[in-house]
C-alpha positions as CSV (number, residue, x, y, z in Angstrom):
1,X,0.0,0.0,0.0
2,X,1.6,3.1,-1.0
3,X,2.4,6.0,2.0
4,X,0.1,8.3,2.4
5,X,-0.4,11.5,4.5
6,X,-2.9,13.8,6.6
7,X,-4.0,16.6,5.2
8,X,-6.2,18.9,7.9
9,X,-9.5,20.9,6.3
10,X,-10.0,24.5,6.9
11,X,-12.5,25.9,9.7
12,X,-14.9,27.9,10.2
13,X,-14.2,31.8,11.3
14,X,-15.3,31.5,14.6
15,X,-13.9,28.2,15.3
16,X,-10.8,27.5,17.9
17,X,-7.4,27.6,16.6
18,X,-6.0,24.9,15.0
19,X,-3.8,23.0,16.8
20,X,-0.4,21.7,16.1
21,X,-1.1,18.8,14.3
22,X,-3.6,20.8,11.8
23,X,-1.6,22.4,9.1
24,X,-3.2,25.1,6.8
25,X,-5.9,23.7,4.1
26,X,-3.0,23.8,0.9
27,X,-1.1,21.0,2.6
28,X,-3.8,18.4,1.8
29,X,-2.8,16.3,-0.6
30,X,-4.5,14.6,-3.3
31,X,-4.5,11.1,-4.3
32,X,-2.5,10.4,-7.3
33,X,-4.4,11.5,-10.6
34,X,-6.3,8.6,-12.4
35,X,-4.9,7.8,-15.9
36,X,-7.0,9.2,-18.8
37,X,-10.1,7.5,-20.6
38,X,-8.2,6.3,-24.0
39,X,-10.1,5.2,-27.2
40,X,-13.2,6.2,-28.9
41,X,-15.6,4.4,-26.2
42,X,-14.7,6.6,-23.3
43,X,-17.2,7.8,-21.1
44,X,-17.4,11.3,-20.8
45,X,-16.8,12.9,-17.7
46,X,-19.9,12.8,-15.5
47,X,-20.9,16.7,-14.9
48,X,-20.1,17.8,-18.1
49,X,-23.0,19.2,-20.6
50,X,-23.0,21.6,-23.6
51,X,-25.2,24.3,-23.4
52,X,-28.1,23.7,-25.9
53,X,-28.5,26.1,-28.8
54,X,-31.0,28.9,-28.1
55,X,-34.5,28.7,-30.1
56,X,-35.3,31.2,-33.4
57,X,-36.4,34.5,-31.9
58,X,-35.1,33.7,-28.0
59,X,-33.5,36.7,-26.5
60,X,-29.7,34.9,-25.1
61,X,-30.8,37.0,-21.7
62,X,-34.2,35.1,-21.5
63,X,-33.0,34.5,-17.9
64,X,-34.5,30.7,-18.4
65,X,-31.7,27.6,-18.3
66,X,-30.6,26.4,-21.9
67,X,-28.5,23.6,-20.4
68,X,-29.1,20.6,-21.6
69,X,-30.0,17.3,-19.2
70,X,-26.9,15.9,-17.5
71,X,-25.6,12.8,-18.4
72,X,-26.1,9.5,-16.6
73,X,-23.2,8.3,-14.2
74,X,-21.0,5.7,-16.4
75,X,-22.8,2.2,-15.1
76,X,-21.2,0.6,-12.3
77,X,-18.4,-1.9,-13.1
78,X,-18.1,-5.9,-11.2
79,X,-14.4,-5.1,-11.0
80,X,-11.4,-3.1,-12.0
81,X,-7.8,-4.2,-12.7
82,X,-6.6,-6.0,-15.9
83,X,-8.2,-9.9,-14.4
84,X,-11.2,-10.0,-11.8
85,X,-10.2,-11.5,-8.5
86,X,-9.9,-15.0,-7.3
87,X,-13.1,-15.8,-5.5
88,X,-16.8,-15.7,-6.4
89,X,-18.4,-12.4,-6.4
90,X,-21.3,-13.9,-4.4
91,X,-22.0,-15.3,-1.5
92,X,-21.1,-18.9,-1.1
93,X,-21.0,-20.8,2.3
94,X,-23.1,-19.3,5.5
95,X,-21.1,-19.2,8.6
96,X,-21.8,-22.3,11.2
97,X,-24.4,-21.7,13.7
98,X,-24.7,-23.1,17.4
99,X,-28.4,-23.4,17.8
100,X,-28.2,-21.5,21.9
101,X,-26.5,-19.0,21.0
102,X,-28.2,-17.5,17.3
103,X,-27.6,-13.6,18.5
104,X,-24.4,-14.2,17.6
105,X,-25.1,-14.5,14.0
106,X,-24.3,-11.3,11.2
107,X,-26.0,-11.1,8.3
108,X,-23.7,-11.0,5.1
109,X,-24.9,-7.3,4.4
110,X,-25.9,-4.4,6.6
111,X,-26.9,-1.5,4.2
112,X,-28.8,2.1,6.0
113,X,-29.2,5.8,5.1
114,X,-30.8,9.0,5.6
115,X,-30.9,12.5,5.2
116,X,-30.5,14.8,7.5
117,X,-29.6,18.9,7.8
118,X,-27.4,19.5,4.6
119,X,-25.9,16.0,4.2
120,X,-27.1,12.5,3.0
121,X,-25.5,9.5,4.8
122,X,-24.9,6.2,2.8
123,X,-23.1,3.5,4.8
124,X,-22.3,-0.4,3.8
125,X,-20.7,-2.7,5.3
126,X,-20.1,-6.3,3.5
127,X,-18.3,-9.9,4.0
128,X,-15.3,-10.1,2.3
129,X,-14.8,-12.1,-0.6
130,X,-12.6,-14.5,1.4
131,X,-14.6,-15.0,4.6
132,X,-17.7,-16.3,2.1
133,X,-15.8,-18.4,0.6
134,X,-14.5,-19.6,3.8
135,X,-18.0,-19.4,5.8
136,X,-16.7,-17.2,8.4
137,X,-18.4,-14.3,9.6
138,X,-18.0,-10.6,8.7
139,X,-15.8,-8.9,11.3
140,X,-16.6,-5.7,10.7
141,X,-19.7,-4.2,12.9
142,X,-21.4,-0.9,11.4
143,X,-24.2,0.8,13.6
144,X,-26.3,4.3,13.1
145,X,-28.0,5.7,15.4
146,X,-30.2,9.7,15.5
147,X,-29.6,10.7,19.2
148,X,-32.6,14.1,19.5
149,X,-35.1,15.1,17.4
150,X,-35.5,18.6,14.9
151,X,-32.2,20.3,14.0
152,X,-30.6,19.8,17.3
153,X,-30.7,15.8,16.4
154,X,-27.1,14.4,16.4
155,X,-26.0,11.1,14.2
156,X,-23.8,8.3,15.2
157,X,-22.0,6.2,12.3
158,X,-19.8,3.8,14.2
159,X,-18.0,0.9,12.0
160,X,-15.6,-1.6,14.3
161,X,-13.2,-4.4,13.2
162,X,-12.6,-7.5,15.4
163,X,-9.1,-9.0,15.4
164,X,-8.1,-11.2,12.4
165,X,-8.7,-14.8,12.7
166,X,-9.6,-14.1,16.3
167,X,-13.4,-16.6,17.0
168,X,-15.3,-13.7,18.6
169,X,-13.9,-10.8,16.5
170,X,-17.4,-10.5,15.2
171,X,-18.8,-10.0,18.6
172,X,-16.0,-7.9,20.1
173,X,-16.8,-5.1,17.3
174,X,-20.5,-5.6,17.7
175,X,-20.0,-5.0,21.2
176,X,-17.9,-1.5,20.9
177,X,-20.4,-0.3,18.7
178,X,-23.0,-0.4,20.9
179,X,-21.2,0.6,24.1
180,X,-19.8,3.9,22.0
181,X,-23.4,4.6,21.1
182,X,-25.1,4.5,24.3
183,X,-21.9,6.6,25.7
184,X,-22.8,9.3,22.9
185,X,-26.6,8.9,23.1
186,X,-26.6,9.7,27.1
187,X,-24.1,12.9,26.2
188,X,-25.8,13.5,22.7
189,X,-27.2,17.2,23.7
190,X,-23.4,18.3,25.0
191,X,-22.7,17.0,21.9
192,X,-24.9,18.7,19.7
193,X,-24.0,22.2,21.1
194,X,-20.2,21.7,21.0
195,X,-20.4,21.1,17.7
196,X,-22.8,23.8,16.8
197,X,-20.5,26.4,18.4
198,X,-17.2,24.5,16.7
199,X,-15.4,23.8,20.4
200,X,-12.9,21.7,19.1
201,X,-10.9,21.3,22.1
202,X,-13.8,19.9,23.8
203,X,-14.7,17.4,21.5
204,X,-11.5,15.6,21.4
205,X,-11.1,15.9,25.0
206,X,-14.8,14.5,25.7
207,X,-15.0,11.9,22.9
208,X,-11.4,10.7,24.3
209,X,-12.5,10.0,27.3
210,X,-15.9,8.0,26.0
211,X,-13.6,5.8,23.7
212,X,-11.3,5.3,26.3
213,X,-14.4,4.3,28.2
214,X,-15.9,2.2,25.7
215,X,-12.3,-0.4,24.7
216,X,-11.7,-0.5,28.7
217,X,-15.3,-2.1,28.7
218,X,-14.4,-4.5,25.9
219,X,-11.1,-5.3,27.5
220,X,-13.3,-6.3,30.9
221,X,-15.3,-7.8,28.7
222,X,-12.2,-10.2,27.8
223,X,-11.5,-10.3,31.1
224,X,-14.7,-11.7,32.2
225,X,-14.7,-14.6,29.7
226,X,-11.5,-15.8,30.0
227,X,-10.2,-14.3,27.3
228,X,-7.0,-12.9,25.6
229,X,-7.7,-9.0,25.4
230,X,-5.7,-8.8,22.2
231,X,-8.2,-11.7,20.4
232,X,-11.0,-10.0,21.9
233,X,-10.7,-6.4,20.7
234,X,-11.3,-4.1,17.9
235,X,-10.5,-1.0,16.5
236,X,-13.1,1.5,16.3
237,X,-14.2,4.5,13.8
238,X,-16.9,6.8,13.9
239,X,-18.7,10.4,12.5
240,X,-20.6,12.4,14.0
241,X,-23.1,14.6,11.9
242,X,-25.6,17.4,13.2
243,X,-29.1,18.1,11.9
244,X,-29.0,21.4,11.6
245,X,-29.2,22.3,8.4
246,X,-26.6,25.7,8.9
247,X,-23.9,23.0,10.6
248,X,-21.5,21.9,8.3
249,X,-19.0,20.9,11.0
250,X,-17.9,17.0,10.9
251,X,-16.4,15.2,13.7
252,X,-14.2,11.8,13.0
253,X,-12.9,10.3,16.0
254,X,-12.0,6.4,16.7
255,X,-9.2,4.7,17.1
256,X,-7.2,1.9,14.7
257,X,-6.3,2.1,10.9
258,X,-8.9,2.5,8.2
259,X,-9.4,5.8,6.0
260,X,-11.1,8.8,6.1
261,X,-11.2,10.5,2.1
262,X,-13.1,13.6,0.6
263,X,-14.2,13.7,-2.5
264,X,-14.0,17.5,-3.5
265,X,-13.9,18.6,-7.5
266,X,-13.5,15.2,-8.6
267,X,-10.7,14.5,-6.7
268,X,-9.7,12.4,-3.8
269,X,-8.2,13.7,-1.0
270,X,-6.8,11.9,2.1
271,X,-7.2,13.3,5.2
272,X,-6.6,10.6,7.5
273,X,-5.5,12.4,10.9
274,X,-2.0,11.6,11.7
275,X,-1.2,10.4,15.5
276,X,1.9,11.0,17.5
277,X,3.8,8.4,18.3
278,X,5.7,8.1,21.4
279,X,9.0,6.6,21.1
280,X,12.0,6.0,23.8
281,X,11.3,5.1,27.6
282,X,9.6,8.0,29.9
283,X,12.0,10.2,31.5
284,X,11.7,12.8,34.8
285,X,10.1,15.7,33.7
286,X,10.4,17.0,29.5
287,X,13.3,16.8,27.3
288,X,16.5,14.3,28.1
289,X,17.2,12.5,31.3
290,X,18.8,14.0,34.1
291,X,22.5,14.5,34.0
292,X,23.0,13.3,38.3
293,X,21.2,10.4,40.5
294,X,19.7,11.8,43.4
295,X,22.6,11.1,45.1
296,X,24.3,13.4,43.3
297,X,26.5,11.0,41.2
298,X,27.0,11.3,37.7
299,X,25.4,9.8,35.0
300,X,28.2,8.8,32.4
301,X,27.4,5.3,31.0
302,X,23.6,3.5,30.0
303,X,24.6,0.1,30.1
304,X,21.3,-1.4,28.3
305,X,20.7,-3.4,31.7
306,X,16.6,-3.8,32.2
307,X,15.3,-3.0,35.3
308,X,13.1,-5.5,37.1
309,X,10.1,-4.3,37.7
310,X,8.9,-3.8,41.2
311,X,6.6,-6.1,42.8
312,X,4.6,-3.7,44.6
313,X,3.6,-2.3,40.9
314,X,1.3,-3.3,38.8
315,X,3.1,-4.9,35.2
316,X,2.4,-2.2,32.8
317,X,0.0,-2.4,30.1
318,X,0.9,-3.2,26.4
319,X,0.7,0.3,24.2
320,X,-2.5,1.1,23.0
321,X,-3.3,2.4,19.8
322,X,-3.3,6.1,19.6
323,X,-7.0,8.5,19.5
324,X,-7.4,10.0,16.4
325,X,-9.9,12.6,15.9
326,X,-10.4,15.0,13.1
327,X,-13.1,18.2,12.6
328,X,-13.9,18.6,8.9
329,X,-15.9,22.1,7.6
330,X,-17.6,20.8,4.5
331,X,-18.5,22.3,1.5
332,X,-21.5,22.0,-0.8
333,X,-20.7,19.2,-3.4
334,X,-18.3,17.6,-1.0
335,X,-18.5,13.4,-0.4
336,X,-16.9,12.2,3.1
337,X,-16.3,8.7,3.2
338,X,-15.0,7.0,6.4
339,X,-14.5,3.3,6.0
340,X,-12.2,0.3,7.9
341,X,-9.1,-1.1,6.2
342,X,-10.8,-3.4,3.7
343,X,-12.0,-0.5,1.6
344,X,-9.3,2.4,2.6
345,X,-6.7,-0.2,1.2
346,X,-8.0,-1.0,-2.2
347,X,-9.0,3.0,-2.8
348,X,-5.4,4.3,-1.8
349,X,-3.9,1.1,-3.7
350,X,-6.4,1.3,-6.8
351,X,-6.6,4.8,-9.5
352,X,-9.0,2.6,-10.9
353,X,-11.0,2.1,-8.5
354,X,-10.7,6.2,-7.2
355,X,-11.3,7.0,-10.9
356,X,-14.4,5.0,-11.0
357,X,-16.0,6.1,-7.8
358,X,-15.1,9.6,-8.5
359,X,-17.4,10.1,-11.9
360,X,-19.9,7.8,-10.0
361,X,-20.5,10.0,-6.9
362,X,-19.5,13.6,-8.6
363,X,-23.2,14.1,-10.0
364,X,-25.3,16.7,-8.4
365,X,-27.3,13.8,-6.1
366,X,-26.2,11.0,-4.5
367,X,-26.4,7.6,-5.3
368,X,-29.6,5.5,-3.9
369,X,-28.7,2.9,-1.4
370,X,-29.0,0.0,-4.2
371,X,-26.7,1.8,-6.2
372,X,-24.4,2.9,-3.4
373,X,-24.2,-1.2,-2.7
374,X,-22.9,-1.4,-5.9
375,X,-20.2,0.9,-5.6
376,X,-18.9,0.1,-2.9
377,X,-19.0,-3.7,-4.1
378,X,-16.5,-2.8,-7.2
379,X,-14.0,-5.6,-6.9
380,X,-10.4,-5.5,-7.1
381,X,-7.7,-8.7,-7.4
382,X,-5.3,-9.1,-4.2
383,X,-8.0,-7.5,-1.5
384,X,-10.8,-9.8,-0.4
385,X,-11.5,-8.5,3.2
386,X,-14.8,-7.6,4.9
387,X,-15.1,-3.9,3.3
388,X,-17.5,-1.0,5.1
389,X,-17.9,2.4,3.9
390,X,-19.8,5.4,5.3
391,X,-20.0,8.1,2.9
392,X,-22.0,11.8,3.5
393,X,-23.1,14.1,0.5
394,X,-22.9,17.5,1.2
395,X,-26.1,19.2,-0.5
């Protein structure tokens, strides 16, 4: 998968400064250009019309449109790449069942959407090509919820992932979902007015805290059954969209890999928010160790020699993955699409695929959940995970 970077959207006027992680909008990069339609059968580019010739005797100021009717979006493709992948493109074994304990089954397909304020949700989330052939069950876990009513109405889009070839990674991410959800339902009006009034600062602090709240729960969870906390875990990724129709503030926050893209004049932009990452062991106070031991001795030598740890302190936990979070100001015309790793991979790893999705979702409405299924179902060789998208149209 090739390298990519953060790029950091611009804000509103009367939103907090940017911190030091946001650089200035003309840093976000764009993914790399799609290669040109070739040969007489290329489709045109979706958006473009020609102005149709005025009628005998019509004024060119009549004031009324002379544009012609746009052009359909090119039809959606099975696949792209020069051979279509391995496996089937349908369904082919169900995953086992154990007849006392049927909650645990996931269907093959989740599919919602809505519209709300200025934006229209899509969101998807499908078994891999692999795990149907396999009859395993999807691992990825996609919940929306509508927290309020009337423009101060706040919606939840939480996708999980459950650890790879891990037996309850289905349920682990089922299980984050939901605890994130009630954790933003039961703080949904702070929520709604942070957003609102663009307090940055007090989003990240306060969705921290509930994702912190929500993975401890999953790692008790673990706890309770007996379980490894690293098989029984999942990342977690979710948006955050207001009803109000004069709010075009969007919040990202989660934690694990996966992608967050925009879609803005037909090109692709990734502005997945970039985490620190702590390296070297802790040291007293900022900056480099101490120069004397307490004792007053110097410090001349590090001999590499590990400390034991004490037995009257707890062993410290493994590193967790970092909190990302990310506020977005869109703009009319604009596509979000926050999705887990089986569909970031193939769209930074595929123009084809970006090329394809761009002339499908740049038309003036977007695309109705059959055809959004579609989309998001374009296949490509060498990438056969469980793939969920969540993508918002900016009206």
């Amino acid at each position: 998968m090739p390298p990519h970077s953060a790029a950091k959207p611009s804000r509103p006027a009367d939103a907090p400064a940017a911190s030091a992680a946001d650089p200035a909008p003309e840093a976000t990069p764009t993914l790399p250009d799609r290669p040109p339609p070739s040969g007489p059968t290329a489709a045109p580019v979706y958006g473009d019309w020609t102005p149709a010739a005025p009628a005998d005797g019509e004024p060119e100021d009549s004031g009324e449109s002379r544009l012609g009717p746009l052009p359909p979006p090119p039809p959606s493709r099975a696949y792209v790449g020069t051979r279509p992948p391995t496996y089937d493109a349908e369904p082919t074994a169900l995953p086992a069942a154990d007849p006392d304990d049927l909650d645990a089954l996931v269907p093959d397909t989740v599919l919602d959407g809505a519209r709300y304020g200025a934006c229209t949700l899509r969101a998807v989330s499908v078994r891999g090509d692999s795990a149907r052939y396999r009859g395993e069950p999807r691992r990825d876990a996609l919940l929306t919820a509508r927290f309020g009513a009337g423009e101060r109405a706040l919606v939840l889009v939480a996708l999980a992932t459950g650890t790879r070839t891990a037996p309850g990674a289905h349920l682990a991410a089922a299980e984050v979902c939901r605890w994130i959800a009630a954790a933003v339902g039961r703080s949904h009006e702070r929520l709604t007015a942070d957003i609102r009034a663009a307090r940055r600062a007090d989003l990240k602090a306060g969705l921290h805290r509930l994702t912190d709240r929500s993975l401890g729960k999953l790692r008790a969870a673990a706890a309770e059954q007996g379980l490894d906390p690293d098989d029984y875990a999942a990342t977690l990724r979710c948006l955050l969209l207001s009803a109000d129709p004069e709010c075009r503030t969007r919040v990202f926050f989660g934690v694990g890999p996966g992608g967050l893209f925009r879609l803005r004049d037909r090109e692709w932009q990734d502005i997945e928010p970039e985490v620190a990452e702590v390296k070297g062991e802790p040291v007293l106070g900022f900056g480099s160790a101490p120069h004397e031991t307490p004792d007053g001795d110097r410090l001349t030598m590090d001999l590499g020699i590990p400390t034991p740890p004490s037995p009257y302190e707890p062993a410290p936990e493994p590193p967790r993955e970092p909190f990302r979070f990310r506020t977005s100001l869109a703009r009319p015309g604009d596509v979000l699409l926050m999705c887990g790793t089986g569909f970031a991979e193939p769209l930074r790893g595929e123009p084809e695929l970006r090329a394809h999705l761009a002339d499908r979702w740049s038309g003036p409405e977007p695309p109705g959940l059959t055809a959004y299924l579609a989309d998001t179902q374009v296949r490509v060789k060498g990438y056969a995970d469980d793939r969920t998208a969540v993508a918002v149209w900016e009206a």
